[in-house]
RORO-176797 format. One line per field, with one value per residue: chain; x, y, z of N, C-alpha, C, O in turn; residue in three letters. Coordinates in steps of 0.02 Angstrom, whole numbers, plus 32768, in hexadecimal, padded with zeros to 4 digits. Each point is the difference from the previous one (the first is absolute). Example, Ala and Ser with C-alpha at 12.3 -4.5 7.8 and 13.67 -1.06 7.14 Angstrom:
<rs>
mol (A	A);
nc1 (8294	7FBA);
nc2 (7EE4	8036);
nc3 (8186	7FBB);
cac1 (7FD3	802A);
cac2 (803B	803B);
cac3 (8000	8003);
cc1 (802D	7FD9);
cc2 (803C	8037);
cc3 (8000	8025);
oc1 (8034	8019);
oc2 (7FFF	8037);
oc3 (8021	8008);
type (ALA	SER);
</rs>
This chain:
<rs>
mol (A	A	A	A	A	A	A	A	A	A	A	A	A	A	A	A	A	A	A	A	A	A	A	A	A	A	A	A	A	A	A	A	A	A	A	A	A	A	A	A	A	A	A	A	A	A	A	A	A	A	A	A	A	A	A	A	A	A	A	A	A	A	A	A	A	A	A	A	A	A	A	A	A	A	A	A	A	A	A	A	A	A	A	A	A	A	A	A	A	A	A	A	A	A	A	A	A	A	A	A	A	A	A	A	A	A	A	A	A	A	A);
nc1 (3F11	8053	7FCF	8068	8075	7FD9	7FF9	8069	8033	7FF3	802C	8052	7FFC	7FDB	805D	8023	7FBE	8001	8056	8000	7FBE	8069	7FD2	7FDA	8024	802F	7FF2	806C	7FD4	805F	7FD6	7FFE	7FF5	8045	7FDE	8005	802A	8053	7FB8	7FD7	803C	7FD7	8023	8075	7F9E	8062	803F	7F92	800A	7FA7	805F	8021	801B	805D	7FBC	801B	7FC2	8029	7FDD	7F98	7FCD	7FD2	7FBD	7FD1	803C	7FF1	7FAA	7FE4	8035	7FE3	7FB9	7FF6	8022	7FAD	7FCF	8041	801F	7FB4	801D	8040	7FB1	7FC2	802C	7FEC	7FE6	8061	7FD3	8053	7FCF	7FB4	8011	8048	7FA4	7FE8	7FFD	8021	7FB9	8006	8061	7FD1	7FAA	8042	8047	7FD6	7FB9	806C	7FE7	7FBC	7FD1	8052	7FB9);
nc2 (AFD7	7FCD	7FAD	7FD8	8014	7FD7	7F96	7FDE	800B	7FDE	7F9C	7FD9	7FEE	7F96	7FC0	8021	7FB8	7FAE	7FCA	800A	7F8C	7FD7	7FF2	7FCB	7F95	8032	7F9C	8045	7FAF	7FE0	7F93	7FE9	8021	7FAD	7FB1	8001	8009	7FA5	7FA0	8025	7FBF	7FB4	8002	7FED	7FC8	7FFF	805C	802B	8032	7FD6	8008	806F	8028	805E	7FC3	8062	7FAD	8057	7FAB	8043	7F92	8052	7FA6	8039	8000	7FA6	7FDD	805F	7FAD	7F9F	8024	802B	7FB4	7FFF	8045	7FF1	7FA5	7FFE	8053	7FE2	7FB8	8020	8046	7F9D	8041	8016	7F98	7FFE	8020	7FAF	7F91	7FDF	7FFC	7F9B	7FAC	8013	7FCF	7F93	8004	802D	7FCD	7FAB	7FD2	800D	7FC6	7FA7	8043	7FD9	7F98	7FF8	7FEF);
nc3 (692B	8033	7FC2	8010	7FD8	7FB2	7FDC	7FF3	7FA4	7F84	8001	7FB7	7F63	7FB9	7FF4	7F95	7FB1	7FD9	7FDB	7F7C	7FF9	8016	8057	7FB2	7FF0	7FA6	7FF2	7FD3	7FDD	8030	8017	8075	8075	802B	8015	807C	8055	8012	802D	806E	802B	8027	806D	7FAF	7FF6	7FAC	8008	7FED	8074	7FE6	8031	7FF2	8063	8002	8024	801C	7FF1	7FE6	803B	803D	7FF6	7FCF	805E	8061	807C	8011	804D	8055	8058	802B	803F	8063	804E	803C	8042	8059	8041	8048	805E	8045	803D	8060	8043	803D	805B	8010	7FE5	7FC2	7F86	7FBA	7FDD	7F97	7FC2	8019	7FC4	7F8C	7FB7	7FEA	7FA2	7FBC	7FCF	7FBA	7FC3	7F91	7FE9	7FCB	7FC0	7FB0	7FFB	7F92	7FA0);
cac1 (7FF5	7FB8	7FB0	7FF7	8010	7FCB	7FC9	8014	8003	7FB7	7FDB	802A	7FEA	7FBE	8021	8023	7FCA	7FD0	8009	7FFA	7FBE	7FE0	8037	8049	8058	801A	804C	7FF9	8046	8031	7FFE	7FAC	801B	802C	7FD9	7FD2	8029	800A	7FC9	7FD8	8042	7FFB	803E	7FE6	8015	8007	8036	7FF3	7FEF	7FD4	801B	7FDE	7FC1	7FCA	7FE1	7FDE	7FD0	800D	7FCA	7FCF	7FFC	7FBD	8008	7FD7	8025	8038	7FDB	8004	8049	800E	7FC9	8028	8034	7FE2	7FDF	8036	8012	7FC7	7FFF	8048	800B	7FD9	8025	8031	8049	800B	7FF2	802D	802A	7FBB	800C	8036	7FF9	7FCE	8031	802C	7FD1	7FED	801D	8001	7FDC	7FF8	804C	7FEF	7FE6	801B	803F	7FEE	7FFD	8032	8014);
cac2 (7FF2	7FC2	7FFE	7FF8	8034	802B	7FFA	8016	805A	8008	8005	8038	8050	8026	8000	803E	8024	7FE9	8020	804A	801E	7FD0	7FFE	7FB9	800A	7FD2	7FF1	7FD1	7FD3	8032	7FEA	8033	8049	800B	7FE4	8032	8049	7FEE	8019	802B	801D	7FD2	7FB8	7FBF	7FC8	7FC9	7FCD	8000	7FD1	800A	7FBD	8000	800A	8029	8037	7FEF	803E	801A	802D	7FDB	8000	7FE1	7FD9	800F	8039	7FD4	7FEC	8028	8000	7FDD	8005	8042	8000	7FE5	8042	8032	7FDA	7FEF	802B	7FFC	7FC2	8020	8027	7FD7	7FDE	7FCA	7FFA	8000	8036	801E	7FF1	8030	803E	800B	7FFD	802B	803C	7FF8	7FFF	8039	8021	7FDE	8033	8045	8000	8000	8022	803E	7FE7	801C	8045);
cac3 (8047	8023	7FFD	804A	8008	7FE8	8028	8048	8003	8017	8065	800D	8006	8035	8056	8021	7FF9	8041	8047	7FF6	7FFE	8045	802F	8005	7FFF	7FE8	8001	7FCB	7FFD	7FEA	7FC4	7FE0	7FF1	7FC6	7FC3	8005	7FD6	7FC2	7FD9	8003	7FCF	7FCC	7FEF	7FED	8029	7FE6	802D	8053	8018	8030	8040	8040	801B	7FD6	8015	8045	8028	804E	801C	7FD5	7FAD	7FF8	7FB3	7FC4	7FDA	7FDA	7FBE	7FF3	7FE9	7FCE	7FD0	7FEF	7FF4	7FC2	7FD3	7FE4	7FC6	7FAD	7FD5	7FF4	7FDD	7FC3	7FE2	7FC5	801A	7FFE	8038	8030	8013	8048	8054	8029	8018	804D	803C	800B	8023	8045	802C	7FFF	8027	804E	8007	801A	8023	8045	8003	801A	804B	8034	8004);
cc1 (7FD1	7FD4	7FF2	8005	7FD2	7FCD	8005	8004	7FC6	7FDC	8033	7FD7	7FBE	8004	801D	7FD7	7FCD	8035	800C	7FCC	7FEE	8031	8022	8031	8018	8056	8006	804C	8039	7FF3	7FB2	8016	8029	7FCF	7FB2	8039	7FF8	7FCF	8010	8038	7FF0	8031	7FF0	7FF6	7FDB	802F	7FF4	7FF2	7FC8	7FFF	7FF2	7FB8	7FCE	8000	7FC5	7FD8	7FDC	7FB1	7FD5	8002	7FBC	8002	7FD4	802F	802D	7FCE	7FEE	803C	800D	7FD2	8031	803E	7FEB	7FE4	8037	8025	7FC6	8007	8038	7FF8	7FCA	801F	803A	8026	800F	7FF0	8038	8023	7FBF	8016	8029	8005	7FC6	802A	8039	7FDB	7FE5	802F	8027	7FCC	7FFB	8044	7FDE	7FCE	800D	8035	7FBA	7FF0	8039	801C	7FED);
cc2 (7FC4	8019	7FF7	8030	803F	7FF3	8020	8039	800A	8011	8028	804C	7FFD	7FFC	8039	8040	7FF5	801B	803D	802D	7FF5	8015	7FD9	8023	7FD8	8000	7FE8	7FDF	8023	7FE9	8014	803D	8002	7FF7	8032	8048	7FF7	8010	804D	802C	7FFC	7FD9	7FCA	7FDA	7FC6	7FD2	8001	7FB0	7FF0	7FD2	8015	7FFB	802C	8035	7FE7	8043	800D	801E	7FE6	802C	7FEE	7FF0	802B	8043	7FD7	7FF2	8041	8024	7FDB	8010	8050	7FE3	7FB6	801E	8027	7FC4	7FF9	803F	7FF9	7FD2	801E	8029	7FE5	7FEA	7FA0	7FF7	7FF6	8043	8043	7FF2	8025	804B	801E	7FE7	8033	804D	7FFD	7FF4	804F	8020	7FEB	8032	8040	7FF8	7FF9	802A	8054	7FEE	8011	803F	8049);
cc3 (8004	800B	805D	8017	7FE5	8048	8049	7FFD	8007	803D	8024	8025	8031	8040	800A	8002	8049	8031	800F	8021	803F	8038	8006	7FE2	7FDE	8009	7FC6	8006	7FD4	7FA6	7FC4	7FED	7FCE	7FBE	7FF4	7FD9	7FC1	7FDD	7FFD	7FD5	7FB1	7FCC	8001	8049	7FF5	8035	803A	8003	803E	8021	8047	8011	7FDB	8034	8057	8010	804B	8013	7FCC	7FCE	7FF9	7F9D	7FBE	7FCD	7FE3	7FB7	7FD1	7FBB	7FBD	7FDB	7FD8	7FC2	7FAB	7FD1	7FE4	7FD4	7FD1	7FEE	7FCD	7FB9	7FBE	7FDE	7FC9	801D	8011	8065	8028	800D	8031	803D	8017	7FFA	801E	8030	801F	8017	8046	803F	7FF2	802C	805E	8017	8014	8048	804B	7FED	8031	8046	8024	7FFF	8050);
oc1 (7FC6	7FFC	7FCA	7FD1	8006	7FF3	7FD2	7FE7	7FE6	7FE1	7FF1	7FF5	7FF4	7FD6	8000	800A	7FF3	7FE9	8006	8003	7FC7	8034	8028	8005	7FF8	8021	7FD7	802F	7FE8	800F	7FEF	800F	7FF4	8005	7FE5	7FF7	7FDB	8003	801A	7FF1	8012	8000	7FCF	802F	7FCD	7FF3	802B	7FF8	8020	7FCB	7FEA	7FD7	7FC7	8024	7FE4	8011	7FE1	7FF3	8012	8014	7FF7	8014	8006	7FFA	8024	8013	8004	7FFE	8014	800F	8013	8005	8024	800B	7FF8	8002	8010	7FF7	7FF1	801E	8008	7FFA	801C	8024	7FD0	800F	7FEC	8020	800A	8003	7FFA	802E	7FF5	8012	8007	8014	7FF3	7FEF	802F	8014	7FE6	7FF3	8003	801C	7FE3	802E	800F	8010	7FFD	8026	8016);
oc2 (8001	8033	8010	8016	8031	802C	801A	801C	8012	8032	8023	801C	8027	801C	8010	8034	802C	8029	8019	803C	800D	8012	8007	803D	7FC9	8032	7FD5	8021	8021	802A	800E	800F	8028	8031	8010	800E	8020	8031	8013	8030	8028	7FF3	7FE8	800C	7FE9	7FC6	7FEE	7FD3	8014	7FE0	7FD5	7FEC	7FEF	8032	7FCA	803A	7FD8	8038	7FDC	8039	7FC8	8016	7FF6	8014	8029	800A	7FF5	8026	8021	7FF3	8002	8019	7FF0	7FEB	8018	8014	7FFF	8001	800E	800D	7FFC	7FF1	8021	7FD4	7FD9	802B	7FFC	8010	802F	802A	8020	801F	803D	8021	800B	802C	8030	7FFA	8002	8027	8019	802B	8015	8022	801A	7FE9	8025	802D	800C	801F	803A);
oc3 (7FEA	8022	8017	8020	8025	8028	801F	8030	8034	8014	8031	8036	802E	8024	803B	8020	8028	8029	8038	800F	8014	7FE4	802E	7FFB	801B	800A	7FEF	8014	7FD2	7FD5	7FC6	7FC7	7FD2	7FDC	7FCB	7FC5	7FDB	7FDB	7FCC	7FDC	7FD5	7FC4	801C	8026	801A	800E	8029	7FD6	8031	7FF9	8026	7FD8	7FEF	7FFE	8008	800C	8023	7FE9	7FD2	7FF2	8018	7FCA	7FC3	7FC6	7FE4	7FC7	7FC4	7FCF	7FD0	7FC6	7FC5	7FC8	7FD1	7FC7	7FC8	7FC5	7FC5	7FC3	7FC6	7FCC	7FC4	7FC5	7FD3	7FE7	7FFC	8029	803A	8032	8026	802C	8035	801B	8000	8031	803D	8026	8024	803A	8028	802B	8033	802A	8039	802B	802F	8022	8030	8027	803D	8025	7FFC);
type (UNK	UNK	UNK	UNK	UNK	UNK	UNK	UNK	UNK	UNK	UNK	UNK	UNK	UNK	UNK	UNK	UNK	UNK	UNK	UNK	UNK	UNK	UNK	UNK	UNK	UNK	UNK	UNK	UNK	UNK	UNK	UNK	UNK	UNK	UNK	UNK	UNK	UNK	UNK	UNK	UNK	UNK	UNK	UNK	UNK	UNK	UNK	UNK	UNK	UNK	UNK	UNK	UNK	UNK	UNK	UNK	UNK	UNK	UNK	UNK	UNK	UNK	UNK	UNK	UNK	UNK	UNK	UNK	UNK	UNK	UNK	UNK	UNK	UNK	UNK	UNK	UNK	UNK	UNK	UNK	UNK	UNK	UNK	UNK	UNK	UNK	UNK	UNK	UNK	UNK	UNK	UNK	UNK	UNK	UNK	UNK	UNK	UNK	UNK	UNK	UNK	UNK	UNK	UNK	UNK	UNK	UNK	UNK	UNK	UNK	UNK);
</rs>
């Protein structure tokens, strides 16, 4: 996966995290989501592609719960990276964790 593409999940996960934690709302683009599963599946996506928008968020968002976030979502890749792992395969499985935990969270809002 691009070193670009790493970077954007990244803020990915601590954006789905922050809005997990906050009353906003995220919208994710049909090409994120596709590539968000993927991870959380844990399938190859090597052949994705990331050309739309991404993603739009709905309602506030306070900046300190987004920084809260990336700091969260940085501590869980150095655990990953200390443990031996290779730093792209840390990104993508916080990421895929965070978009698992973002799925459970609005699936229970409609329940």
């Amino acid at each position: 996966m691009p070193r670009e593409n790493l970077r954007f999940l990244f803020f990915c996960a601590a954006l789905l995290r922050a809005v997990d934690a906050s009353p906003a709302d995220i919208s994710l683009d049909a090409e994120l989501e596709d590539m968000l599963g993927a991870l959380a599946r844990g399938e190859d996506t090597r052949e994705f592609e990331l050309t739309g928008k991404g993603f739009e968020v709905h309602g506030p968002l306070a900046n300190d719960l987004f920084v809260e976030a990336i700091d969260e979502v940085s501590d869980s890749v150095h655990a990953w990276t200390e443990a031996g792992e290779r730093y792209d395969v840390a990104v993508s499985e916080v990421v895929a964790d965070s978009y698992r935990r973002h799925r459970a969270a609005t699936m229970l809002q409609f329940a």
